[in-house]
C-alpha positions as CSV (number, residue, x, y, z in Angstrom):
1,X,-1.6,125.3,183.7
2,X,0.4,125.2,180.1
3,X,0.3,128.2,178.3
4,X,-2.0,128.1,175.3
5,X,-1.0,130.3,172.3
6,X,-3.6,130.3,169.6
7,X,-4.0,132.4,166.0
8,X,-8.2,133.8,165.9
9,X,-8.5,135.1,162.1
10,X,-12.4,135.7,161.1
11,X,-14.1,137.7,158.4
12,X,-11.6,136.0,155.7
13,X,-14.3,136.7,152.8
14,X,-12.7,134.7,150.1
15,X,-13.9,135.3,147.0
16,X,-15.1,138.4,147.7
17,X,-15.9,140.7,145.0
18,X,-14.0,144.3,144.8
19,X,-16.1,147.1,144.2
20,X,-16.1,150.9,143.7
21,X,-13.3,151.2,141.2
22,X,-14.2,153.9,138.6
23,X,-11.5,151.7,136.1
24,X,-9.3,148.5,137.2
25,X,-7.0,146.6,134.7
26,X,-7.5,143.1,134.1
27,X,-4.1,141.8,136.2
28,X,-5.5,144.1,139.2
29,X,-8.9,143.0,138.9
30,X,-7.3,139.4,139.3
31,X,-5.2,140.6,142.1
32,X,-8.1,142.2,144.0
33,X,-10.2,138.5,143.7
34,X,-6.9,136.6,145.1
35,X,-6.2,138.7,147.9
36,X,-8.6,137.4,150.8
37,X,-7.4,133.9,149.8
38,X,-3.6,135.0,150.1
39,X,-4.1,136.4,153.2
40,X,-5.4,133.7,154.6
41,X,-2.5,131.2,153.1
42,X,-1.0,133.8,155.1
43,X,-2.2,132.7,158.6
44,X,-1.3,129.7,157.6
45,X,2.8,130.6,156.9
46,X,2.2,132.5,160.6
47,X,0.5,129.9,162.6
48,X,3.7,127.0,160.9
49,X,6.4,129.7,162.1
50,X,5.2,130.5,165.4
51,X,4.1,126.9,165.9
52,X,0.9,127.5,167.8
53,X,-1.1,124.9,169.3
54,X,-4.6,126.2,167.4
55,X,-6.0,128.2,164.5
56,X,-9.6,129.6,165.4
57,X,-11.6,131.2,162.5
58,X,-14.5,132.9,164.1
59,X,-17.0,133.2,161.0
60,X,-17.4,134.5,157.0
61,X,-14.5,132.1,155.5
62,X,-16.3,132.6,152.4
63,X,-18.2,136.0,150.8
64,X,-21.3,134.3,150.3
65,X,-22.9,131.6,148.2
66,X,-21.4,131.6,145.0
67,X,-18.0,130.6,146.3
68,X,-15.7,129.0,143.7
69,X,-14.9,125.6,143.7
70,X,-11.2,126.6,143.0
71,X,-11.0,128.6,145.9
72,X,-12.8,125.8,148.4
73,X,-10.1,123.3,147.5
74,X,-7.5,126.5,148.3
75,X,-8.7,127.2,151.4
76,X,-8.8,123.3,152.0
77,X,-4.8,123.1,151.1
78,X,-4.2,125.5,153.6
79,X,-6.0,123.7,155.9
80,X,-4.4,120.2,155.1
81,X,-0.5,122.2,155.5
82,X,-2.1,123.5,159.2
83,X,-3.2,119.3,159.5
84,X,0.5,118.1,158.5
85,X,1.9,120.3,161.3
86,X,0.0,118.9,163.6
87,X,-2.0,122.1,163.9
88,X,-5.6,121.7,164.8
89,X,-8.1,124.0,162.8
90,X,-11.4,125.4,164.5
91,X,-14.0,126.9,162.4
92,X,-17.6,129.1,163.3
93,X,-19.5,129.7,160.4
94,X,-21.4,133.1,159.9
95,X,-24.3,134.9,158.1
96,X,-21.8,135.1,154.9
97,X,-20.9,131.5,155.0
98,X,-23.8,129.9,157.1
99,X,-23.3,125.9,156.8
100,X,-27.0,125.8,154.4
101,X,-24.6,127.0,152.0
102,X,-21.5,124.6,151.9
103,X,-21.1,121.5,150.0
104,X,-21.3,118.4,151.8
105,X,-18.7,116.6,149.1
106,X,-15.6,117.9,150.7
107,X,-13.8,116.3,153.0
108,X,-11.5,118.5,155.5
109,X,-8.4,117.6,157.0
110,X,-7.7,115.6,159.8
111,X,-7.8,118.2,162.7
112,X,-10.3,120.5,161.0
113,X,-13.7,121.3,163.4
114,X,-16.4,122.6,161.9
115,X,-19.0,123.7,164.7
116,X,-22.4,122.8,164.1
117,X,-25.3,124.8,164.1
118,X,-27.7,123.1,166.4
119,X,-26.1,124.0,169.4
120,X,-22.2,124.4,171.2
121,X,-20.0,121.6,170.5
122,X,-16.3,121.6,172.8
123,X,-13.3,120.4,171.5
124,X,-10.2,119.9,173.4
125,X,-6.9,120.8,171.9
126,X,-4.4,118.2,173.2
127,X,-0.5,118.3,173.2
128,X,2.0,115.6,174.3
129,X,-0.7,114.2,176.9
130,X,-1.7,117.6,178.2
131,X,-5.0,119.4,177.7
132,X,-4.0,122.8,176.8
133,X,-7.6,124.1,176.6
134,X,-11.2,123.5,175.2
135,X,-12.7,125.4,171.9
136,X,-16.6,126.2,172.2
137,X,-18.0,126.8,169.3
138,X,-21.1,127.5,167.3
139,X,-21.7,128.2,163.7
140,X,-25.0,129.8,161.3
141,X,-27.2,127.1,160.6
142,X,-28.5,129.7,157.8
143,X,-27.9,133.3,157.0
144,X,-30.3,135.2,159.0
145,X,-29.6,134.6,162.7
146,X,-31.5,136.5,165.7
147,X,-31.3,135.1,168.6
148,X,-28.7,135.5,171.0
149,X,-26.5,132.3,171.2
150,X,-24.4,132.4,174.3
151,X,-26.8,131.3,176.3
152,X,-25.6,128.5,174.7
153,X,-22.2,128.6,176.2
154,X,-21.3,127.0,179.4
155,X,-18.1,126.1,180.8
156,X,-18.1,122.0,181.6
157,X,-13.8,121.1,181.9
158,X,-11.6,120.1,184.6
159,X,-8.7,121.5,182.7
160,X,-7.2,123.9,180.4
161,X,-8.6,127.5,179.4
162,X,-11.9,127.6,178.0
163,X,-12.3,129.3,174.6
164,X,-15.1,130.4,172.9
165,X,-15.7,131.3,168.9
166,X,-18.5,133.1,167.8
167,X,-19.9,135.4,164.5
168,X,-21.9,137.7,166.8
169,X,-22.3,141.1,167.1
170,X,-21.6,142.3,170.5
171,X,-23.3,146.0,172.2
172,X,-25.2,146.7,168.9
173,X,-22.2,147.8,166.5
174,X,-24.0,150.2,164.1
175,X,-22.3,149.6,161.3
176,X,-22.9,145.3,160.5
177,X,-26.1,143.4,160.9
178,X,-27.8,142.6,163.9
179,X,-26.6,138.7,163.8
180,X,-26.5,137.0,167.4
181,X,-26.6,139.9,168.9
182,X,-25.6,140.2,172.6
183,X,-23.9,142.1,175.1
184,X,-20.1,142.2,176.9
185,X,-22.4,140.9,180.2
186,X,-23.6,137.9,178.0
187,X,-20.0,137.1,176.9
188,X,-18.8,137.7,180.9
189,X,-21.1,135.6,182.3
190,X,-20.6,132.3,180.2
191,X,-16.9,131.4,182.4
192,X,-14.9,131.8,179.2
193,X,-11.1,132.4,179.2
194,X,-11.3,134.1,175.8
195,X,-14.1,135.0,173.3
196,X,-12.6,134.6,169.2
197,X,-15.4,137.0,167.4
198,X,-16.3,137.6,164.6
199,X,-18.3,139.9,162.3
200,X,-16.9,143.3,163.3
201,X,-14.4,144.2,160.7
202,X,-12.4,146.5,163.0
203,X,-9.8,145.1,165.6
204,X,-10.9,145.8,168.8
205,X,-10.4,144.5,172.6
206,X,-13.8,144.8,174.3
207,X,-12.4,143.4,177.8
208,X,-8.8,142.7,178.1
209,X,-9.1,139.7,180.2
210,X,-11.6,137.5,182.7
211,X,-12.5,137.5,180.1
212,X,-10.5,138.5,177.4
213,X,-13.1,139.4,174.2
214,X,-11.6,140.4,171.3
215,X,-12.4,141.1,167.7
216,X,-9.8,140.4,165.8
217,X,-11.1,142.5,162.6
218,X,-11.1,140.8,159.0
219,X,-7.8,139.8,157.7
220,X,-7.8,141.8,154.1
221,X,-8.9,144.9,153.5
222,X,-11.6,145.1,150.2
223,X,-12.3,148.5,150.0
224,X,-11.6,151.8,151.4
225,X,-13.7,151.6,154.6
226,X,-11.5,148.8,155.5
227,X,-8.2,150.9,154.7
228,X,-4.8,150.4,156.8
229,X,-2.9,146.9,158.4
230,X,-5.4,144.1,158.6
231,X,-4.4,140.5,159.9
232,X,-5.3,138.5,162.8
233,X,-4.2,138.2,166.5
234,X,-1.7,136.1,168.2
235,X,-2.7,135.2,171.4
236,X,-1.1,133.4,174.1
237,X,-2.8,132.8,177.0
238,X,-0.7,132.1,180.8
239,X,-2.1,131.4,184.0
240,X,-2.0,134.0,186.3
241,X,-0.9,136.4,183.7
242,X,-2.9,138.9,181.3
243,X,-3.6,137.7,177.9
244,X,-1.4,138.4,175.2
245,X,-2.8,139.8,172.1
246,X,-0.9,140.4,169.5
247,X,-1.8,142.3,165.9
248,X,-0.2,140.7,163.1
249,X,-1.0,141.9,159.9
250,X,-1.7,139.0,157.0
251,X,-2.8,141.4,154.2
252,X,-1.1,140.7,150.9
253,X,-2.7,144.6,149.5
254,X,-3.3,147.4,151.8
255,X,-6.3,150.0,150.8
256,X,-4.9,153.6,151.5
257,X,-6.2,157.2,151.3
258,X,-4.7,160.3,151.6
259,X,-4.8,164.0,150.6
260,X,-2.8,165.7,148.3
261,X,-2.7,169.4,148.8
262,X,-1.4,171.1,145.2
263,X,-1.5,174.7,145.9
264,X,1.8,175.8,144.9
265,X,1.6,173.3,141.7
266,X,1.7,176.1,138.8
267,X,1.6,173.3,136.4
268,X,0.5,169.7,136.0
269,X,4.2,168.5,135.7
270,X,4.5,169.7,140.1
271,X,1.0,168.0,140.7
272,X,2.5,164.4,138.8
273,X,5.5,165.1,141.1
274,X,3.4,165.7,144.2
275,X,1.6,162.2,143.5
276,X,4.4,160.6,143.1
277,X,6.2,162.2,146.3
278,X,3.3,160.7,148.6
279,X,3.1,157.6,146.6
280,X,6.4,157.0,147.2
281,X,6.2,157.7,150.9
282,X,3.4,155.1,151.1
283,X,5.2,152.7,149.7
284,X,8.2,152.4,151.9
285,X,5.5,152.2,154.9
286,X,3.4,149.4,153.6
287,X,6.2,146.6,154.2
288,X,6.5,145.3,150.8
289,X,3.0,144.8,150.0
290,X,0.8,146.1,147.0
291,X,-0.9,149.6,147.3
292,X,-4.0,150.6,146.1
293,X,-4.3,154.5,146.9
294,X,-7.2,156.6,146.5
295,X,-5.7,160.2,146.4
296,X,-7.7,163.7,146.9
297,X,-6.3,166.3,145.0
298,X,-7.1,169.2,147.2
299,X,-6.1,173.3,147.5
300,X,-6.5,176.0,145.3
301,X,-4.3,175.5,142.4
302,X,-3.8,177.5,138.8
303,X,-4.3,174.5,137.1
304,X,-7.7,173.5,138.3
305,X,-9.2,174.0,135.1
306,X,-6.9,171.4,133.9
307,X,-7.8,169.0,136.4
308,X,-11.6,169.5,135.6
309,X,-10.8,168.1,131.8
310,X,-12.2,165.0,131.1
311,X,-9.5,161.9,130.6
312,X,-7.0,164.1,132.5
313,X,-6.9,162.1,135.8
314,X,-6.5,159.3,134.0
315,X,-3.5,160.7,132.3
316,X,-1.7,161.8,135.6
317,X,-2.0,158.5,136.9
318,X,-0.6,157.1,134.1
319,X,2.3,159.2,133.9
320,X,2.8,158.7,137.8
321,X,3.3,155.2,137.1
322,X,6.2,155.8,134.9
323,X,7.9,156.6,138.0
324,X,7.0,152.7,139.5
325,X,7.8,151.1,136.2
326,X,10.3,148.9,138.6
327,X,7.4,147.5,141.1
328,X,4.4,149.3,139.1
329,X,2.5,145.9,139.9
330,X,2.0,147.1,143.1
331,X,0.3,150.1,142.9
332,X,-2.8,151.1,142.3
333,X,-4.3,154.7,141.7
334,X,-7.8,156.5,142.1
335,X,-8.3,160.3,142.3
336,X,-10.5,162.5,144.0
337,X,-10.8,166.1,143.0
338,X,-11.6,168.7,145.4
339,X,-9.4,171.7,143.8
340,X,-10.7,175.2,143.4
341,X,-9.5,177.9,141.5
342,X,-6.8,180.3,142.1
343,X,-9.0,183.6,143.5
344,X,-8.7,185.2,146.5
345,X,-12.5,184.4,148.4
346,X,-11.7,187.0,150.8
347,X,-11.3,189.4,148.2
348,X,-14.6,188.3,145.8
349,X,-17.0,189.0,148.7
350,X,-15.8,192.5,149.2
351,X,-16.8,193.4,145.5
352,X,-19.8,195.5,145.0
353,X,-20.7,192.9,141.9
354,X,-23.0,189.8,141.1
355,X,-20.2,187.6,142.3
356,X,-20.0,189.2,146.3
357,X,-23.8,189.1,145.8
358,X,-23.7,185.4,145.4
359,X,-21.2,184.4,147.8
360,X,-23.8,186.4,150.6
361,X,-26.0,184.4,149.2
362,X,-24.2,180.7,149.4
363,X,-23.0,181.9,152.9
364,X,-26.4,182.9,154.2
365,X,-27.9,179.0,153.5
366,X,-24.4,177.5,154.8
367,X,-24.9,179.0,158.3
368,X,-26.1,175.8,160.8
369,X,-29.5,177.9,161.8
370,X,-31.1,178.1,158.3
371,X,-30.1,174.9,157.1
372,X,-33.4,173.4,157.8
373,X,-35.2,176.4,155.5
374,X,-32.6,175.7,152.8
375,X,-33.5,172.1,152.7
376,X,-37.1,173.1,153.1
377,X,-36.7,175.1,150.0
378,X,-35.1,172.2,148.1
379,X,-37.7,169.7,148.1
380,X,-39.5,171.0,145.3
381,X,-36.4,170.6,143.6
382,X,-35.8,167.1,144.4
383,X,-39.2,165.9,144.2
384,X,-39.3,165.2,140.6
385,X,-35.9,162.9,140.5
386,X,-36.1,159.4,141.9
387,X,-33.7,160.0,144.5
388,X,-35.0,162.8,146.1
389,X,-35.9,160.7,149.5
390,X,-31.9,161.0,149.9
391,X,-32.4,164.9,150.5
392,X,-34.3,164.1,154.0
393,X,-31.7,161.3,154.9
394,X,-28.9,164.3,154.5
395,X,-27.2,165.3,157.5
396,X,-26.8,169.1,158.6
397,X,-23.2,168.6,157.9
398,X,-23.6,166.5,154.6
399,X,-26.1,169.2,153.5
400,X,-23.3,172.1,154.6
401,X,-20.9,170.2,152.8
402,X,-22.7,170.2,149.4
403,X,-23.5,174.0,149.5
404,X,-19.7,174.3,149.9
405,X,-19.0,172.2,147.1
406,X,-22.1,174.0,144.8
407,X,-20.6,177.5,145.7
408,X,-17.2,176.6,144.8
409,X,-18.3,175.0,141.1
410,X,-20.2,178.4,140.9
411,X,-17.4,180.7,141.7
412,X,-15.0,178.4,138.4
413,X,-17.9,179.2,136.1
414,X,-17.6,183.0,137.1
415,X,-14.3,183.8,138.1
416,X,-11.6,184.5,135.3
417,X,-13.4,183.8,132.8
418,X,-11.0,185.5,130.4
């Protein structure tokens, strides 16, 4: 059989809005909105260069319903550059992009499948006379998809490998919706060479091969839960040989955080040079592309105070990007703070004062056994402010985690004061 080597890209969310930015300037804001389309002009560049036989996009081309009309006719020009290489183009729909939502006026490419939603449609991919393989596919008829579709799936060719696409998730991943859910058995069973998901947002290999079923994670990172390399995989598949999955990264910005540990900074002048040192680091690793870093100032420092002043964050990042005036335009800088003061804790609870007094206190509702009667004792607190259901949705650890953070604020109220 003729190898078969294939890009699977999914989860491209173009025209995704960027959230959780405290402040963004107007070029980064643009930036941000343009990225999940770049990327994917990306996969294009990648699938021309290693001239693969297929490009399989496994669900979510779009964010959802309000997708510009600028950014269809993008996505279709990268599309039509995939078409004049002679590069056919397979495409699942998902719960972000279900086909309810697309306009029926465009036309795609020649080479372009679009899977339909009332059942599995199987393409073959043919090359000089030879039938590489077949592409199984489904998409979203609408958003809100239940059922599990691989019963839908069924192997009916004399040649090639058989590969499926699908937006599902797979063993109940906790952390997306329940769409087309099903399990690794379901996907073994269905005598597929390869399953191209999507929905999962992470890159992972849930069987390595017989089949091989692979998510190949979403191809730009939009916020910092999606931090690190993202891309798509590069897959060749050989008979008689273990499939060959390959990362490669297609993001055009990179989402970063890190911790920045100013406890020797005496002044704010060593904590600007400590942001810049790490910046700098970060830079060289991300191969050339834009940065934006969320940074957590952490330690005790004798300039905590400092930090605390309103507008002063803004002001360090500022004068950090003096250092990047040169290739500023790729960077991009939030702040954390988690500094404390410069006193001696050790030392505080031996006093025979209000302040030891307290700590006891803090300590004494921060050990794991009473943390139940110190959220008991909270409620009356909380039940007067609107979110005070979030109380009983707090972990033990969350809820040990605010104490610490509360006893630390206390202690810089107290603690030289003079």
């Amino acid at each position: 059989m003729t190898p078969f080597r294939f890009i699977h890209c999914s989860d491209l969310h173009i025209d995704s809005p960027f959230k959780g930015f405290s402040t963004i300037n107007p070029d980064w804001a643009v930036r941000l909105r343009e990225a999940p389309l770049q990327s994917f002009l990306n996969i294009v560049d990648l699938a021309v260069r290693e001239q693969v036989d297929a490009v399989l996009i496994a669900g979510d081309v779009f964010d959802g319903e309000d997708k510009s009309l600028q950014a269809q006719f993008k996505f279709r020009r990268g599309l039509q550059t995939l078409s004049d290489h002679k590069i056919p183009a397979f495409i699942a729909h998902g719960n972000h992009d279900p086909l309810n939502t697309w306009s029926s006026t465009l036309k795609w490419p020649e080479g372009v499948t679009v899977f339909p939603g009332s059942g599995v449609q199987s393409v073959p991919v043919v090359k000089e006379g030879r039938t590489l393989a077949h592409i199984y596919g489904t998409s979203f008829p609408e958003r809100d998809v239940f059922d599990n579709l691989t019963s839908q799936f069924e192997r009916q060719q004399d040649s090639g490998f058989a590969v499926a696409v699908l937006h599902a998730n797979v063993g109940g991943h906790p952390d997306h919706d329940p769409y087309a859910p099903c399990t690794v058995d379901d996907l073994v069973a269905r005598g597929m060479d390869y399953w191209a998901l999507g929905h999962i947002h992470l890159r992972e290999v849930l069987r390595e091969s017989h089949p091989a079923i692979v998510y190949c994670g979403n191809s730009q990172g939009r916020h910092f839960k999606e931090s690190g390399p993202r891309g798509c995989s590069l897959v060749t598949l050989s008979e008689g040989a273990l499939p060959d999955i390959r990362f490669m990264a297609t993001d055009t910005l990179r989402f970063v955080e890190s911790a920045v540990d100013v406890s020797d900074c005496a002044s704010l002048d060593s904590v600007v040079e400590e942001i810049v040192r790490q910046c700098q680091t970060l830079l060289e690793q991300a191969e050339g592309r834009s940065l934006v870093i969320r940074q957590t100032l952490i330690g005790r420092t004798e300039v905590h105070a400092l930090l605390r002043k309103g507008g002063t964050l803004e002001s360090l990042r500022d004068e950090a990007f003096q250092s990047f005036s040169d290739r500023g335009a790729g960077l991009w800088l939030e702040f954390r703070l988690q500094t404390r003061g410069a006193y001696d804790i050790d030392a505080l609870k031996q006093g025979k004062d209000f302040i030891a007094d307290l700590i006891a206190l803090y300590d004494s509702q921060m050990a794991p056994g009473t943390l139940p009667e110190c959220r008991e004792s909270l409620k009356a607190l909380f039940r007067s402010w609107e979110g005070g259901y979030l109380l009983s949705e707090l972990t033990e650890d969350e809820l040990q985690e605010i104490l610490f953070q509360a006893r630390n604020l206390t202690l810089d109220m107290l603690v030289n004061r003079d």
